[in-house]
C-alpha distance (Angstrom), angle and dihedral (degrees) to the residues before:
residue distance angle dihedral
X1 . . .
X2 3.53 . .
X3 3.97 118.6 .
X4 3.83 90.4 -144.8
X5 4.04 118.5 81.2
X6 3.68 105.3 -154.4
X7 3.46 136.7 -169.6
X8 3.99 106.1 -144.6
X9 3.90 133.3 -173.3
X10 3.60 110.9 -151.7
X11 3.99 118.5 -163.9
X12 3.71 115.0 -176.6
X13 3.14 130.4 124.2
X14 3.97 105.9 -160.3
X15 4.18 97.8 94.9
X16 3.86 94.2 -147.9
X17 3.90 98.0 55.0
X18 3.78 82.3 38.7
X19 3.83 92.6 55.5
X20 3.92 92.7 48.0
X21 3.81 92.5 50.1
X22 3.65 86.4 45.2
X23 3.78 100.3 51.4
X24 3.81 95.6 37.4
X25 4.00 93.6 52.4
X26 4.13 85.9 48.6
X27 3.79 87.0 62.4
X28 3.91 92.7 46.1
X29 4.30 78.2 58.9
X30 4.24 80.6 -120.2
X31 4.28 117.2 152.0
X32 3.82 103.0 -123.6
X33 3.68 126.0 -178.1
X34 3.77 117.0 -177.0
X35 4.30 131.1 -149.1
X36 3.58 113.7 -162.0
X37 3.61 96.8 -164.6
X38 3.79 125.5 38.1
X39 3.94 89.5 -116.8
X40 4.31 88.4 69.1
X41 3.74 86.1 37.3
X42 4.15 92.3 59.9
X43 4.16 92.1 35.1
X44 4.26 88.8 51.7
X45 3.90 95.2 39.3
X46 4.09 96.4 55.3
X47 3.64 93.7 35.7
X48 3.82 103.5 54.4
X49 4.07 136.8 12.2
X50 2.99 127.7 -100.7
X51 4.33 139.5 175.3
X52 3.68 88.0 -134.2
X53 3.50 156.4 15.2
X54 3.82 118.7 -149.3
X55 4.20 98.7 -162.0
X56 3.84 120.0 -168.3
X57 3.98 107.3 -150.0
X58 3.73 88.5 -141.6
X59 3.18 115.5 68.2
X60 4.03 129.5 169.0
X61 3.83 95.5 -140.7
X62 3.68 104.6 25.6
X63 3.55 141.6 15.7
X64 3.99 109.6 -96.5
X65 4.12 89.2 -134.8
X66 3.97 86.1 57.5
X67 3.85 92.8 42.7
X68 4.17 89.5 52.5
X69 4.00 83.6 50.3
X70 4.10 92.7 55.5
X71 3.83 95.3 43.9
X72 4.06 89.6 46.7
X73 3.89 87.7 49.8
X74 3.66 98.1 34.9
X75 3.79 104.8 34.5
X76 4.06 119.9 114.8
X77 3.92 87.4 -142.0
X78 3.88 125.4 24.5
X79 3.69 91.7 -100.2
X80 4.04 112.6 -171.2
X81 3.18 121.5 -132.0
X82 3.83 135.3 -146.2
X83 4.36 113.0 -146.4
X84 3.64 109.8 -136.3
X85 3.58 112.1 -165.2
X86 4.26 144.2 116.0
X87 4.11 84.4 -125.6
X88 4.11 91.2 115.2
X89 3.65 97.5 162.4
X90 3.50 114.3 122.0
X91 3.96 91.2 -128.5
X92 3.80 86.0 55.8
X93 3.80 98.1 51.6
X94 3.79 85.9 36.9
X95 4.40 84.2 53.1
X96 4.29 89.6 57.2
X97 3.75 99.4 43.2
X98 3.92 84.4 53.6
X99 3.45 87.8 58.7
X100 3.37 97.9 43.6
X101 4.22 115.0 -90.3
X102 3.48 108.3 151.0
X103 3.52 97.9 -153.0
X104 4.37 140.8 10.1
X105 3.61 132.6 -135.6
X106 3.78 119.7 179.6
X107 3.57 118.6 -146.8
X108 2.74 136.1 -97.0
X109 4.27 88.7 57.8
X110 3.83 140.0 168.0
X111 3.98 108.4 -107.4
X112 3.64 89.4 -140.4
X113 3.88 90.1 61.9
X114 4.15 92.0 44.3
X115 4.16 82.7 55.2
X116 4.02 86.5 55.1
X117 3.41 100.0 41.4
X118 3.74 90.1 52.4
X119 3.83 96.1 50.8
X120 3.74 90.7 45.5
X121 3.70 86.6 49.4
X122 3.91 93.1 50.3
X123 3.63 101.5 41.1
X124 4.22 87.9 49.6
X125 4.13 86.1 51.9
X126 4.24 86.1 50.2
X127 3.38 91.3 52.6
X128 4.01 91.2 60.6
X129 4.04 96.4 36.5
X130 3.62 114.6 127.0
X131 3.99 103.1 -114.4
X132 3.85 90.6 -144.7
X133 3.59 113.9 78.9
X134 4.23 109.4 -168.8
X135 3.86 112.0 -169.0
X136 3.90 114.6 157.6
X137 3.48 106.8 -61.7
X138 3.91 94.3 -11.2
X139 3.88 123.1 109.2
X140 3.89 113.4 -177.4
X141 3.63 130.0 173.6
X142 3.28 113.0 -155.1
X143 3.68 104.0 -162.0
X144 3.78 93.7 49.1
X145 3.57 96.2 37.7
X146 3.54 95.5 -130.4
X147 3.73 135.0 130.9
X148 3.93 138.9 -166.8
X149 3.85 121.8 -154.1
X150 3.98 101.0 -158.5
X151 3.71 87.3 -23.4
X152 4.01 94.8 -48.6
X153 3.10 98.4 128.8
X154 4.21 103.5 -139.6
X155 4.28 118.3 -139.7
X156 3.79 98.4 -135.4
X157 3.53 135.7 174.7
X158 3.82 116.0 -117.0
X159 4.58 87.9 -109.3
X160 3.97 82.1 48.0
X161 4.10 93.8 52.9
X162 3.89 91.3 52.1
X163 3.21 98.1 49.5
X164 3.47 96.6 46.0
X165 3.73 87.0 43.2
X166 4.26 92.3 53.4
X167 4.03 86.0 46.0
X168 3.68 83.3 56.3
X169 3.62 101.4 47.3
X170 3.66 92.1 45.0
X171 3.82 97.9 46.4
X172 2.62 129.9 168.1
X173 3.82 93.4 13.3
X174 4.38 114.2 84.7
X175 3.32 107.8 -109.8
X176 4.44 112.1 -140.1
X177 3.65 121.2 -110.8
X178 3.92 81.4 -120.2
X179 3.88 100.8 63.7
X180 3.76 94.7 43.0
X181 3.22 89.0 60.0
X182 3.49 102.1 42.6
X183 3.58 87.2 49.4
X184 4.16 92.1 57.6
X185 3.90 95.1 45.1
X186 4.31 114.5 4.9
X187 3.57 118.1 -135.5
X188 4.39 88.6 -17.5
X189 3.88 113.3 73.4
X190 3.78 110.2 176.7
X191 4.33 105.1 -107.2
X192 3.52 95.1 -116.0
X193 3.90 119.2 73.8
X194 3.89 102.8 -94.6
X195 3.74 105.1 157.1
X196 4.10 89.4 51.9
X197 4.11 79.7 63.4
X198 3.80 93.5 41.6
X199 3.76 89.6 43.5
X200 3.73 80.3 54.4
X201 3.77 103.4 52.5
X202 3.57 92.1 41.8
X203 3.82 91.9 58.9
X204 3.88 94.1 49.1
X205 3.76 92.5 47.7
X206 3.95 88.1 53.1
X207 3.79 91.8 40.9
X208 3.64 84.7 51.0
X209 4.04 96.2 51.9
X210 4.06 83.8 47.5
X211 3.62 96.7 -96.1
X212 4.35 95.9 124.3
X213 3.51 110.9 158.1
X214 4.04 98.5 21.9
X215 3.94 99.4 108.4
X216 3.67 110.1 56.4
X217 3.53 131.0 -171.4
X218 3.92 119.5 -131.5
X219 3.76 112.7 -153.7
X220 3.80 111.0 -119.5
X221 3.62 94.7 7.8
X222 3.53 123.0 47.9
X223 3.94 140.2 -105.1
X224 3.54 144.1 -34.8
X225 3.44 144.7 179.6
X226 3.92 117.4 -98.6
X227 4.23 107.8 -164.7
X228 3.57 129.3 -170.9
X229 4.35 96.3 -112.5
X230 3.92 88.4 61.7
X231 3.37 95.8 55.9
X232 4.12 103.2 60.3
């Protein structure tokens, strides 16, 4: 298994590639969410973050070279993104670095490589993440793992900092009950109900820093983060 959990974006439209990509990343214990049309691909890609984007060049709505263009203007985090396509001309692959693909894998591929591309991809866009997160009245520092909450500074466990850290990021989206935990333990959650307890001590230790209210639990789904400038 791989010892990166990702979170990957897959846009391709042809459902039997899409199914293989989809069943091989489930094994790796990886959170996939697939667009078969370049429109989806655009709406998911600026609306929630992701490690990377896996863009088919062609498309049936949209050209893939003027999809990669959207998501690198539109993106809430400079998300790289991986050009699947059997387009092996040089002027091609010259074409979608241009427009900003970060990396090119001709079809047909070995899974195994897509998997290392996509790590190598996501632990190069780590390296040049902003380690201050600013959401409303959230401060987090990533490489400390510590966050303020109007300058209270909150005493978190290291499973309550990343999941207040993914609410941030995906503010002011809900994130599911599904990714959280995904994003605590990969493909192995513990049997008993852990993140219902963490859920728990993260809402008494923002209750306690005057934050009541601010994580909210959506029925059927999962939790979000409730701040003070939606509510006027």
């Amino acid at each position: 298994m791989s010892a990166a959990v990702l979170t990957v974006l897959l846009i391709e439209d042809h459902a039997g590639i899409a199914r293989q990509i989809a069943t091989f990343v489930d094994g790796l214990g990886w959170q996939l969410d697939h667009a078969g049309t370049g429109a989806l691909g655009v709406r998911l890609a600026t609306s929630h973050v992701y490690d990377v984007v896996l863009l088919d060049l062609n498309l049936p709505d949209i050209d893939g070279l003027q999809v990669c263009r959207a998501i690198k203007a539109g993106a809430p985090s400079n998300v790289p993104i991986l050009m699947l396509t059997a387009r092996d001309a040089y002027e091609d692959k010259a074409r979608g670095f241009h427009d900003g693909a970060d990396d090119y894998l001709t079809k047909p591929f070995d899974l195994r490589e897509l998997a290392l591309r996509c790590e190598a991809l996501a632990r190069r866009s780590q390296l040049h993440v902003h380690q201050e997160l600013r959401v409303g009245p959230f401060m987090l520092l990533a490489r400390e793992s510590r966050a303020h909450y109007r300058d209270v500074a909150l005493s978190l466990t290291q499973s309550g900092f990343k999941i207040l850290m993914l609410l941030c990021r995906e503010h002011p989206h809900a994130v599911a009950r599904a990714a959280l935990s995904a994003h605590l333990w990969g493909s192995e959650p513990p049997e008993s109900d852990a993140l219902k307890s963490h859920i728990y001590a993260l809402r008494k230790q923002l209750e306690a820093a005057g934050g009541a209210g601010l994580l909210v639990t959506i029925p059927q789904l999962g939790y979000r983060l409730a701040l003070a400038d939606e509510k006027g």
